[in-house]
N, C-alpha and C positions, 0 to 999 in steps of 0.2 A: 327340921329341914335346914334352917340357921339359925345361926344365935350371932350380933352383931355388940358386942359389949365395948363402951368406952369407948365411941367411933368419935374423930373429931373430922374436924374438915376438911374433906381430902378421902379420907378412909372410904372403903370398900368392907364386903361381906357377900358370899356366895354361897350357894348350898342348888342342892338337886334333890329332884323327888319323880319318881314311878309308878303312873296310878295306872291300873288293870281293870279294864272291864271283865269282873270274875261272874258278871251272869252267863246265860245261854243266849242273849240277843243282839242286835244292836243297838244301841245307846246313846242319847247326844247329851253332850256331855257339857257340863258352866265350871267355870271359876269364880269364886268370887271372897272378897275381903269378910271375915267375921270376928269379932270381937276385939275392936280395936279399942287401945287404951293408950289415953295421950296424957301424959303427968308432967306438967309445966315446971319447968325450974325456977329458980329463984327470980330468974329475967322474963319470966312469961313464955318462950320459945315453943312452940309445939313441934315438935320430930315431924309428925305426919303430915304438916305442909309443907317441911324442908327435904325428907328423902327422897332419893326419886328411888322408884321401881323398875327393873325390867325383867320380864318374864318372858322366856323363849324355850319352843316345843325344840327341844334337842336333842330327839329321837332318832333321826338323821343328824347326826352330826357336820356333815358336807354341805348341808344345808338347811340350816334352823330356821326357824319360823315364829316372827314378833308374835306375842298373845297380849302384851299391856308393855306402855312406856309411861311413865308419868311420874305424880307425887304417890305417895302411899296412901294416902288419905282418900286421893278422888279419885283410886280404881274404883267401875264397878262393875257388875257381870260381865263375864269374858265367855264366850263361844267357843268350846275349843272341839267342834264337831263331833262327827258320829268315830263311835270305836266299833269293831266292829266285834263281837265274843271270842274273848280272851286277850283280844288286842289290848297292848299295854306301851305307853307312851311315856319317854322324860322329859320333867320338866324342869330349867336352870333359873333361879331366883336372883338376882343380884341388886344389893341396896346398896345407896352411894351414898354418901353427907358431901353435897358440893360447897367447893371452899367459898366463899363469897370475899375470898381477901380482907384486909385489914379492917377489922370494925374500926367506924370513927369511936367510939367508949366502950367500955368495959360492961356495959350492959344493950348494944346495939350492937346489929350487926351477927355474923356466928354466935357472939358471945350470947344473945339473946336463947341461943339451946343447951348452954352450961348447967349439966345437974338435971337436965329433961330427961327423962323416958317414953318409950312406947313399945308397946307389946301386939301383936296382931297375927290372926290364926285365920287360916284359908280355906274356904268351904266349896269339895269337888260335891256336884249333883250331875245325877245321868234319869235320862227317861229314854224307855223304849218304847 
C-alpha cells in the first residue's frame, strides 16, 4: 500500500488501497492497526509516537471522508460502515514525519528517530 523509506522531518508518503465486499451480503466493515514494529535507534526515538496518520475513504473523490487522524501507534479500530455486496471503497493513507525544528543536540529532539524504524500492517474485518 506504501513503503515510506528514509523519511526525515518534513517528509511525506502516500499510497491508496481498494477493499470490496466480494460476499453476497452486507457487511460492516473495521479498520484497524496490526503488527506493529517499532525498532529504536541509537537515540531511543520510536517512529510510532512521532508519525502521524491520516486515513481518508476517497471513494468519492469531491468529497472524502476522515476515517483516523492521529499518531500511528494510538489508532485503533476505525468503523468504516456497512458495504453493501460487491460494494467497493478507496482508501488514501498518508504518513508525515513532522518537523519538530532544530533539535537543541544531536541526540534530542527529530534527531532522537535517527536510524529508527517501523513497520505496520492493516487489518480490514467485515461481519454480516
Amino acid at each position: 500500500m506504501l513503503t515510506a523509506a528514509s523519511m526525515v522531518p518534513g517528509a511525506w508518503a502516500d499510497g491508496t488501497v481498494t477493499i470490496t465486499n466480494s460476499g453476497n451480503a452486507v457487511g460492516t466493515f473495521n479498520l484497524s492497526k496490526a503488527n506493529l514494529t517499532d525498532t529504536p535507534g541509537a537515540n531511543g526515538g520510536q517512529l510510532s509516537a512521532a508519525l502521524d496518520l491520516s486515513i481518508q475513504d476517497v471513494t468519492n473523490a469531491s468529497s472524502p471522508v476522515n476515517v483516523y487522524s492521529g499518531k500511528v501507534g494510538a489508532m485503533g479500530a476505525q468503523s468504516l460502515g456497512k458495504f453493501a455486496a460487491g460494494e467497493a471503497r478507496t482508501y488514501k493513507f498518508v504518513v508525515t514525519f513532522p518537523d519538530g525544528g532544530t533539535p537543541a543536540s544531536s541526540t534530542t529532539g527529530d534527531n532522537a528517530y535517527k536510524g529508527s524504524a517501523m513497520s505496520v500492517g492493516f487489518q480490514w474485518d467485515a461481519v454480516s
